[in-house]
Backbone as JSON Lines, residues from 0, in Angstrom:
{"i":0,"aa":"X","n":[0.82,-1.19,0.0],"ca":[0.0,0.0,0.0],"c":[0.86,1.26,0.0]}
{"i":1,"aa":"X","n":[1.88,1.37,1.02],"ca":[3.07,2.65,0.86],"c":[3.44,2.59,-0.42]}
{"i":2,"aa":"X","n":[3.76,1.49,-1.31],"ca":[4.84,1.63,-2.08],"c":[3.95,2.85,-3.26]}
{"i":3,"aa":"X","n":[2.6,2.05,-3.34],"ca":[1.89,3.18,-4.19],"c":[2.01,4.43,-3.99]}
{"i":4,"aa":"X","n":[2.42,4.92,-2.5],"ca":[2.38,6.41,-2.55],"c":[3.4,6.63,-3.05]}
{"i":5,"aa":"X","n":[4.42,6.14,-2.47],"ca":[6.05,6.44,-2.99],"c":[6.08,6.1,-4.34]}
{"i":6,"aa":"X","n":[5.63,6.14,-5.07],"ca":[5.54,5.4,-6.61],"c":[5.34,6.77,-7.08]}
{"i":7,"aa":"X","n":[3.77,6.83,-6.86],"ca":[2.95,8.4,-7.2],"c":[3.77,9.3,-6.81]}
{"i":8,"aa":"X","n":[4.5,9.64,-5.79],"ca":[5.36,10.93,-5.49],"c":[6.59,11.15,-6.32]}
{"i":9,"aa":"X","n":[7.04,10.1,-6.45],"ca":[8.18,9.84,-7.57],"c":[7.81,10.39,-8.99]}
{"i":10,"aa":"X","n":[6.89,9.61,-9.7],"ca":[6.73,10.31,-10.63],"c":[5.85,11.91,-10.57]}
{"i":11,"aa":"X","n":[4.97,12.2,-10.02],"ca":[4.81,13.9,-10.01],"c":[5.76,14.44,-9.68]}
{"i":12,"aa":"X","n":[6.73,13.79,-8.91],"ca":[8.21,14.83,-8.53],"c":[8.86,15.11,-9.99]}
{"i":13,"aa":"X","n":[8.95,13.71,-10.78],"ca":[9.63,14.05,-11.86],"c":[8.75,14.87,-13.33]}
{"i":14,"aa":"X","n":[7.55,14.05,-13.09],"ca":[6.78,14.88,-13.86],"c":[7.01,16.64,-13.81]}
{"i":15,"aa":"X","n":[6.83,17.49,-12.7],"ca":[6.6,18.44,-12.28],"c":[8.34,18.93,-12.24]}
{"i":16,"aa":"X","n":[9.38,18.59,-12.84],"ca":[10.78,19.26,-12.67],"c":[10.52,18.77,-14.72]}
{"i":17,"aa":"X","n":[10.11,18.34,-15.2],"ca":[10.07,18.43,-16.45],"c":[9.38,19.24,-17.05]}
{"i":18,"aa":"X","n":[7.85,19.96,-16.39],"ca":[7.47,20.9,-16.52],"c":[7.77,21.86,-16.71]}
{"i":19,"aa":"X","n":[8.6,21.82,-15.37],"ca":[9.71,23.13,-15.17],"c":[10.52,23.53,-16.05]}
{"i":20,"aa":"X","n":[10.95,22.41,-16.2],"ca":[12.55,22.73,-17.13],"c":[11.82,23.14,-18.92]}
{"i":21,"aa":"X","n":[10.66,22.67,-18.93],"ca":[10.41,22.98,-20.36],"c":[9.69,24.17,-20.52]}
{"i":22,"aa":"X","n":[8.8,24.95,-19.05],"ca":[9.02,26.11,-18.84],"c":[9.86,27.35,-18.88]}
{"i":23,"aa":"X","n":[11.0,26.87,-18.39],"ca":[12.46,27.45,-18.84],"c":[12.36,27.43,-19.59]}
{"i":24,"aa":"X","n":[12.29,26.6,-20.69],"ca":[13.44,26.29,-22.12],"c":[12.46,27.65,-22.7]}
{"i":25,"aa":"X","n":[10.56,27.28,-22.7],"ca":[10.14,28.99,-23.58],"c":[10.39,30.04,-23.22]}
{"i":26,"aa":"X","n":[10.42,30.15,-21.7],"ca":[11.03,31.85,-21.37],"c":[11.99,32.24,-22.11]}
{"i":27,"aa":"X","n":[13.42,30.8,-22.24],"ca":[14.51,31.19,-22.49],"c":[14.34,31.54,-24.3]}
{"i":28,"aa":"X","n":[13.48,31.3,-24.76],"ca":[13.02,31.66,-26.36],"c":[12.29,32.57,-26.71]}
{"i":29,"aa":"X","n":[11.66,32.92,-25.46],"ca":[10.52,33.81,-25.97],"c":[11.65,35.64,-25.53]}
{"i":30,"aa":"X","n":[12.53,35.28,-24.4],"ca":[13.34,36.43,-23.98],"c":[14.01,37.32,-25.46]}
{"i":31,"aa":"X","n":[14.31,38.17,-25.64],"ca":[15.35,38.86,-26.7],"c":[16.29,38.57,-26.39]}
{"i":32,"aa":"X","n":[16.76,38.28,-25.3],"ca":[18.7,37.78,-25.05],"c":[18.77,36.56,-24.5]}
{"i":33,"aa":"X","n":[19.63,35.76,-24.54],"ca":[19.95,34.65,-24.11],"c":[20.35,34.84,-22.24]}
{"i":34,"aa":"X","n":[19.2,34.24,-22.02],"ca":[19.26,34.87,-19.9],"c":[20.52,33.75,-19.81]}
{"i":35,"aa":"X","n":[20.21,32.11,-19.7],"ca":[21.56,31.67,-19.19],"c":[22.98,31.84,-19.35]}
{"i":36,"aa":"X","n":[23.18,32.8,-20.59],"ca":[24.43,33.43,-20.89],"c":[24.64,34.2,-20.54]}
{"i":37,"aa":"X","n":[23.93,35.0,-20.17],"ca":[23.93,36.71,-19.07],"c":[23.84,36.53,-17.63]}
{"i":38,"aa":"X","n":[23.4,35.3,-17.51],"ca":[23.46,34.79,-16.1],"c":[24.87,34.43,-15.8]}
{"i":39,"aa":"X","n":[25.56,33.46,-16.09],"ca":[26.36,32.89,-16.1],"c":[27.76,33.53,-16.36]}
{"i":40,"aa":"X","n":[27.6,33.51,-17.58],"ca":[29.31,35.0,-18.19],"c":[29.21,36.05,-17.94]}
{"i":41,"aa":"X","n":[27.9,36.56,-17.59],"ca":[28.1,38.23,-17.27],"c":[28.08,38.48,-15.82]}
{"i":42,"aa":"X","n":[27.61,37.14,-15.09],"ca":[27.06,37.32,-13.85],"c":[26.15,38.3,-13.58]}
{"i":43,"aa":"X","n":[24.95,38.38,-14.13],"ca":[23.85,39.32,-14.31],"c":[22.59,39.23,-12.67]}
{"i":44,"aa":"X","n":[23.38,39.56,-12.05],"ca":[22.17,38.83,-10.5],"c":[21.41,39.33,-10.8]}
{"i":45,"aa":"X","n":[20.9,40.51,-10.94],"ca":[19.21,40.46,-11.07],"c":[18.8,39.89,-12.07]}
{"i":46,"aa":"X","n":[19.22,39.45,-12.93],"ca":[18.66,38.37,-13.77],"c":[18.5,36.81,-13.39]}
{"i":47,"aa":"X","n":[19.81,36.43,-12.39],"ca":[19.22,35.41,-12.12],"c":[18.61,35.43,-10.4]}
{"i":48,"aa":"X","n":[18.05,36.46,-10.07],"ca":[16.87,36.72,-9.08],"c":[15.87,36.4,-10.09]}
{"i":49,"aa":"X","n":[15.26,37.24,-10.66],"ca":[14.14,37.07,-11.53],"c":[14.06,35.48,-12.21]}
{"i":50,"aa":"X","n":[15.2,34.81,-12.36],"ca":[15.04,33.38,-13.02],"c":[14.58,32.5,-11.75]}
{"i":51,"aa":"X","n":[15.09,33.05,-10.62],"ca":[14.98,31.99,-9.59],"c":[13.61,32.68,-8.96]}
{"i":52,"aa":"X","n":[13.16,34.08,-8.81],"ca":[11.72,34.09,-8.95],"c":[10.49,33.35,-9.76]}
{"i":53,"aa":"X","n":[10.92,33.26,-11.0],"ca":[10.32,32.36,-12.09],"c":[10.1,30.84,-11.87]}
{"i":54,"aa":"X","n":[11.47,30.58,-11.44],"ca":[11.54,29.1,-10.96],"c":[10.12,28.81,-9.79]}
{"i":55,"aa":"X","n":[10.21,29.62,-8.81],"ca":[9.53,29.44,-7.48],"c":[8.52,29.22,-7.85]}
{"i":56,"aa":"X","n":[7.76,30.43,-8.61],"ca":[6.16,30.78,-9.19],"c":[6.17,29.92,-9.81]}
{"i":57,"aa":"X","n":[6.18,29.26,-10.61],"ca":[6.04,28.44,-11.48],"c":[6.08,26.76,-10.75]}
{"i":58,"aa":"X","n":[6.94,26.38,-9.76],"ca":[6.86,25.08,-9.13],"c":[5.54,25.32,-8.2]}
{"i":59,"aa":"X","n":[5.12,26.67,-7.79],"ca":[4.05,26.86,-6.46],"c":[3.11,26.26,-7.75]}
{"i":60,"aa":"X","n":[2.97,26.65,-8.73],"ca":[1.81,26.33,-9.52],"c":[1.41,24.86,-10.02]}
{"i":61,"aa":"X","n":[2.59,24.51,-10.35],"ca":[2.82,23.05,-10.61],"c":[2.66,22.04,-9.57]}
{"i":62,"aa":"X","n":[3.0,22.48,-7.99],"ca":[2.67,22.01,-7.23],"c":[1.21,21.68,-6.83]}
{"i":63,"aa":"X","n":[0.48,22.96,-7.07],"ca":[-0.88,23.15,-6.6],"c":[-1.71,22.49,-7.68]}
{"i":64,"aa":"X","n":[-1.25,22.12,-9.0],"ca":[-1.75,21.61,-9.85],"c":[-1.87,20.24,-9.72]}
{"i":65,"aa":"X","n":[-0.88,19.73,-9.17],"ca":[-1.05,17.88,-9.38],"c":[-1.76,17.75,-8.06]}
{"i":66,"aa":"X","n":[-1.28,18.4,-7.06],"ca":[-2.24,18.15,-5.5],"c":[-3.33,18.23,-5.4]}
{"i":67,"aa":"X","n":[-3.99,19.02,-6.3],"ca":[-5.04,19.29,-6.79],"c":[-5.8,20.6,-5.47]}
């Protein structure tokens, strides 16, 4: 009977970080500049505040979505 939960949590965990990440990938297309390159080589922190804001909002939603 546990294993079913731990089964189900496993995959919405992974389900819900694939979401994510393919969330990323349109911001990162829909942006005019390439953010992980301005993040990274330019060290742009308020850019990656705002990415890691994005990140948050976006898992609260995803969260609240499969929990229903």
């Amino acid at each position: 009977m546990e294993l079913k939960y731990i089964t189900a949590s496993i995959v919405y965990s992974l389900l819900g970080v694939i979401i994510l990440l393919i969330c990323f990938v349109v911001i990162e297309k829909v942006a005019p500049e390439n953010l992980w390159k301005k993040i990274v080589d330019e060290q742009n922190v308020a850019l990656a505040i705002l990415a890691a804001a994005f990140m948050i909002a976006v898992s609260i939603i995803i969260s609240s979505a499969i929990h229903g």
